[in-house]
C-alpha positions as CSV (number, residue, x, y, z in Angstrom):
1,X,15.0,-12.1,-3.3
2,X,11.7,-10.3,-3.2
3,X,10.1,-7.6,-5.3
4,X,7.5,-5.4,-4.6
5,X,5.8,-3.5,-7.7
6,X,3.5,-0.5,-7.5
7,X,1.6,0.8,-10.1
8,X,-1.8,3.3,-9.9
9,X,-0.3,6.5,-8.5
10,X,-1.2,9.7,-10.4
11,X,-2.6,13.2,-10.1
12,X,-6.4,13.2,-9.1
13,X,-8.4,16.6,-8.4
14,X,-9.9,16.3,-4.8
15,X,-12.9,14.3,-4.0
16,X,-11.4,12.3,-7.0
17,X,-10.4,8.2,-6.8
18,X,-7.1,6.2,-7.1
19,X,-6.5,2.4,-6.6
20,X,-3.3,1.1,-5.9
21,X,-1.9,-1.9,-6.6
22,X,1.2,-4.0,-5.5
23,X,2.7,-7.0,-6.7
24,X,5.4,-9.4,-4.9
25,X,7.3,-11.9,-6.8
26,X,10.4,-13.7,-6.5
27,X,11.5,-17.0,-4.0
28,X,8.0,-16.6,-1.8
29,X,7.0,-19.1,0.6
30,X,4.3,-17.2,2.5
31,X,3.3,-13.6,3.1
32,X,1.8,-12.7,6.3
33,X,0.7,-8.7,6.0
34,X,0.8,-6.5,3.3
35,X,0.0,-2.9,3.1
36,X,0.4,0.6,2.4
37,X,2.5,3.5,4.5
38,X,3.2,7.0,3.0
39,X,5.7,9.6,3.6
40,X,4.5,13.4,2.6
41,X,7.3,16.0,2.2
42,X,8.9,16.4,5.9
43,X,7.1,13.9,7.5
44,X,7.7,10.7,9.0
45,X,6.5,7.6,7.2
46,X,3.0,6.3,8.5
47,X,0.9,3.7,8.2
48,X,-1.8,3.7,5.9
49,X,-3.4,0.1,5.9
50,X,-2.7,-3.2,6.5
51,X,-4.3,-5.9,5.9
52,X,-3.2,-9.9,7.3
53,X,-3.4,-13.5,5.6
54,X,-6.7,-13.5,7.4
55,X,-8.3,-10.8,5.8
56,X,-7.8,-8.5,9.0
57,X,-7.7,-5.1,8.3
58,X,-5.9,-2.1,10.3
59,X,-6.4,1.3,8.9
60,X,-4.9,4.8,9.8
61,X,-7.9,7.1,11.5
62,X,-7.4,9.6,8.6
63,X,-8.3,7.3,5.6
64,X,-11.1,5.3,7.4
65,X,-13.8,5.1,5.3
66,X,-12.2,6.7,2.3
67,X,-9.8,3.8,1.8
68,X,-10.3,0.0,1.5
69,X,-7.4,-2.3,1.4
70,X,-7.7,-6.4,-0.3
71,X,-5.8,-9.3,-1.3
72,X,-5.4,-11.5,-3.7
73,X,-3.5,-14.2,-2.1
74,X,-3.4,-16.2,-5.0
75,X,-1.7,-13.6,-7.0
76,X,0.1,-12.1,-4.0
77,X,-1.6,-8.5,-4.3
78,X,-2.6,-6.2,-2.4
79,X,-4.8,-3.2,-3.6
80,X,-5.7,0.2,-2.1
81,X,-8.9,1.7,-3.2
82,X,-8.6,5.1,-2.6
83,X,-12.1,7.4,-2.8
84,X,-12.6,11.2,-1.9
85,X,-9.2,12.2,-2.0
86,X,-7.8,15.2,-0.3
87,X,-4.8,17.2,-0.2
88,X,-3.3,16.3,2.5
89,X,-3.8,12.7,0.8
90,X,-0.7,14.0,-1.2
91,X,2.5,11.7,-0.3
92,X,4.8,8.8,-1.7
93,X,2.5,5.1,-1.0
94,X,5.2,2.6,-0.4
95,X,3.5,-0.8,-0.2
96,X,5.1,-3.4,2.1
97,X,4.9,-6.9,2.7
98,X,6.0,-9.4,5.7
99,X,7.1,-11.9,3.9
100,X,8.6,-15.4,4.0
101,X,11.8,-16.1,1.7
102,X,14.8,-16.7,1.3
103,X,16.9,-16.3,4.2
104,X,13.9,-16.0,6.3
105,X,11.0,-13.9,7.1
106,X,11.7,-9.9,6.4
107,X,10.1,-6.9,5.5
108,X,10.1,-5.7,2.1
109,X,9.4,-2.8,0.6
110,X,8.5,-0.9,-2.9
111,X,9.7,2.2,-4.9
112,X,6.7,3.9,-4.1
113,X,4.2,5.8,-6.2
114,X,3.7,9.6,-5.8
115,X,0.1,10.4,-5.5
116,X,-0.7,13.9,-6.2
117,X,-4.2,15.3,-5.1
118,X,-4.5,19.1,-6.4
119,X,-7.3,21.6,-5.0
């Protein structure tokens, strides 16, 4: 079993900063990507940013620049800096991770903060 928790979602004004961050725990034996999708009200679920045991990093066009994604390996976290907000920023951040446990490899997923971004 493997849990994903969130924490550092909020309300920010735009132009404002959040960072996310995610821990896994539970029966681990490797992680291979973690990141960050979001799902705004009626839309699909995207990808935000991803980042591999590597350290290569995959970002949506929309937040490049504005967002930087690390790891922590040792403390199997990832974290989302988020700078100059915008509205349209405004969604649910589910952070995921590709990970190695028990029965096998799977993709896991968090509850998801709400990030709020007013005008």
């Amino acid at each position: 079993q493997v849990q994903l928790v969130e924490s550092g979602g909020g309300l920010v004004q735009a132009g404002g900063s959040l960072r996310l961050s995610c821990a896994a725990s539970g029966s681990i034996f490797s992680i291979r990507t973690m990141g960050w999708y979001r799902q705004a009200p009626g839309k699909q679920r995207e990808m935000v940013a991803t980042i591999t045991t590597y350290g290569v990093r995959a970002y949506a066009d929309s937040v490049k620049v504005r967002f930087t994604i690390s790891r922590d390996g040792a403390k199997n976290t990832v974290y989302m800096q988020m700078n100059s907000l915008k509205t349209e920023d405004k969604a649910v951040y589910y952070c995921n991770g590709y990970i190695d446990s028990v029965p096998g490899w799977g993709s896991d997923w968090g509850q998801g903060p709400q990030v709020t971004v007013s005008s």
